[in-house]
N, C-alpha and C positions, 0 to 999 in steps of 0.2 A: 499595547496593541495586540490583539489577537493573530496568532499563527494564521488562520484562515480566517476570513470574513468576507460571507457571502450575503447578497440583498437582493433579494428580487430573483433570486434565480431561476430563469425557466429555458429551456429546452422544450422544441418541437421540431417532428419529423412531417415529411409533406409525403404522402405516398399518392402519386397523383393530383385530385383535386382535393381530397381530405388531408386535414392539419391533424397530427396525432400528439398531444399533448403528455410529453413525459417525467414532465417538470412544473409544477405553476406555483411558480414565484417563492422560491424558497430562501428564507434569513435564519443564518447556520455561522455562530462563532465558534472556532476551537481554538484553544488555548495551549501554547506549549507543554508537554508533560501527559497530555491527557492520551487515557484508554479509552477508546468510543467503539459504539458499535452502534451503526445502524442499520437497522433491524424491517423488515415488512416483505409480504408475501410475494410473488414473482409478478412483476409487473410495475412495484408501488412506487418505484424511481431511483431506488439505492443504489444501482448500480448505475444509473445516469448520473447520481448526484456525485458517487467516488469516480466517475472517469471524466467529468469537469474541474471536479479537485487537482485531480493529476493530469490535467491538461492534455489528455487523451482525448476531445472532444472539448468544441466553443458552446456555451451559449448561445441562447435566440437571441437573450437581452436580461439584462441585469447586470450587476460586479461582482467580481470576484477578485480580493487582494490576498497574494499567499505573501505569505512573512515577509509585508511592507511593497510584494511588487502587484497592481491594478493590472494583470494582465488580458481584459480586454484584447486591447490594439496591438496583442503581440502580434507579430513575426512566425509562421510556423517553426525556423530555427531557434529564434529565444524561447519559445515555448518546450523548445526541445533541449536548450540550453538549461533552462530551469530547471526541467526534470531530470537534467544529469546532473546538475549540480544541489538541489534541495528535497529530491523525493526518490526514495527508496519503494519497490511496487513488490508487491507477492502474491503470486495467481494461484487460483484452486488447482491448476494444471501445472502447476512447477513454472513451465514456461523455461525451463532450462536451454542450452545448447547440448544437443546429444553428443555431437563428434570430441565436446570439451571435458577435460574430467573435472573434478569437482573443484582443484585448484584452479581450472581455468575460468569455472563460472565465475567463481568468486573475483576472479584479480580480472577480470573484464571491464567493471564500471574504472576501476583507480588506472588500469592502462587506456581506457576512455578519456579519463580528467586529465593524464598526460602532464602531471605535476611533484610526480614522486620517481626516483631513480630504481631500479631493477631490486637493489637490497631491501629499499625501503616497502617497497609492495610488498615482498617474500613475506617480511616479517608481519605487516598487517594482516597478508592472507591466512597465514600459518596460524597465527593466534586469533582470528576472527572463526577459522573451523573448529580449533579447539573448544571457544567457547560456545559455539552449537556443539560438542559433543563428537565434530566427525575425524579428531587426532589419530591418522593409519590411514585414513580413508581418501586422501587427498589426492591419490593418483586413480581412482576410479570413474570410469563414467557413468552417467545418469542411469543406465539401463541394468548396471552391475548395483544400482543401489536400493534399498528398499523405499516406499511411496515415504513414511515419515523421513527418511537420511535424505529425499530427495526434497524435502518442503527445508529440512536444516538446513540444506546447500543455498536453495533460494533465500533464504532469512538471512543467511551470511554473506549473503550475493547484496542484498537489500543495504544493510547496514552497514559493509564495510568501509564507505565511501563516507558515514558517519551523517548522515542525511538529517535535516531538519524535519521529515516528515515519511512516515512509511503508511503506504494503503497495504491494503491487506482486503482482496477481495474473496469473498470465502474458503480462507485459508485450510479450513478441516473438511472440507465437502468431499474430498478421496483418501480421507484418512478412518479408521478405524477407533471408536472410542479409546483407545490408550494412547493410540501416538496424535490424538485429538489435543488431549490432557497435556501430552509433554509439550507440544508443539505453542500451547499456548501458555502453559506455567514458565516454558523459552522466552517468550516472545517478554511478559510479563516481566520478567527480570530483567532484560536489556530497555525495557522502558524507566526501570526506577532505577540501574547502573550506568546508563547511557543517556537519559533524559529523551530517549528519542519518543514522539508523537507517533503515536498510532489511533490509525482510521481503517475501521473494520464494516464492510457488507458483508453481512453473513444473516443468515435465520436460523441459524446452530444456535438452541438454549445453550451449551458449554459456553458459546463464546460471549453469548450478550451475559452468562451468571461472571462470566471474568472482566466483565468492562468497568469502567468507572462509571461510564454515562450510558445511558441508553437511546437515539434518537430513533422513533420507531416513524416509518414512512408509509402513508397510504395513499394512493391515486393519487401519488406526485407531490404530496405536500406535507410535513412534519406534524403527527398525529401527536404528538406525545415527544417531551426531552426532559428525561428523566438523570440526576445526578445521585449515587449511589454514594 
């Protein structure tokens, strides 16, 4: 069974008496393991289609089953439940806590899941920032750190919880072509060390030249899915 499986997917917004269609009718399987990006110009629906993924946003109509659950008819809780328990998110804007330093973003989602004792977080947090890179760095906050240290902090915010699935919605769009490169030769690594799933909106050629798959979106509907 596919990690995602989507049928029919569509999305529309009502802006008074006009129907704005952002979505029509989209069938999108991803696979565990998989590097994806999809790809299409401002408008084409990829970022409608990754915040239905991540249950940030319903459907008009269609299904959508993430790893075995049809959640349609959730609950806005299960829905919220889900996504702290199977989806790791990374915004082009960090999306950090300012007031937290970088240990606290990270150990945020595991004192969320409320399943692991005070020792056992430490040690997860502590070696989850090592291996982004950020070992020293752990008592700074967001503002004390540079735009890439700050995308690392979120990538280890994302994954430490060990998630079945990380969105990634234009992860390099305030990064500078090198810490473009690391941030996604990062990301890349914890996909084939950690098996974790990554779902990328971006239109950075860096990102879709590092994907496995390419699904490119135009006026709401999958132009092209291209497997590398």
């Amino acid at each position: 069974m596919p990690l995602i499986e989507a049928r029919d997917l569509t999305r529309e917004y009502s802006h008074g008496r006009m129907t704005v269609p952002a979505l029509r009718g989209v069938d999108l399987d991803v696979e565990a393991g998989e590097f994806t990006a999809i790809a299409g110009p401002s408008g084409s629906g990829k970022t409608t289609l990754l915040n239905l993924i991540g249950c940030l946003d319903r459907p008009t109509r269609g299904r959508l089953v993430i790893d075995g659950d049809d959640v349609a008819g959730y609950k806005p809780s299960e829905l919220a439940g889900l996504r702290r328990e199977k989806i790791g998110f990374v915004f082009q804007t960090y999306n950090l806590v300012p007031v937290l330093t970088a240990y606290e973003n990270v150990e945020l989602p595991l004192v969320l899941l409320g399943r692991q004792t005070h020792s056992e977080i430490k040690d997860r947090v502590m070696s989850m920032l090592s291996e982004v890179g950020l070992a020293g760095l752990e008592n700074r906050r967001p503002m004390d750190l540079s735009g890439g240290q700050q995308q690392r902090v979120a990538i280890a915010r994302a994954l430490v919880k060990q998630p079945r699935l990380v969105l990634a919605d234009e992860p390099t769009a305030n990064l500078d072509s090198e810490n473009s490169e690391a941030i996604l030769a990062l990301m890349k690594t914890m996909n084939e060390t950690r098996g974790a799933t990554f779902l990328f909106s971006s239109h950075d050629p860096l990102v879709i030249g590092y994907a496995g798959r390419l699904v490119q979106m135009r006026d709401g509907q999958i132009a092209l899915d291209e497997r590398r």
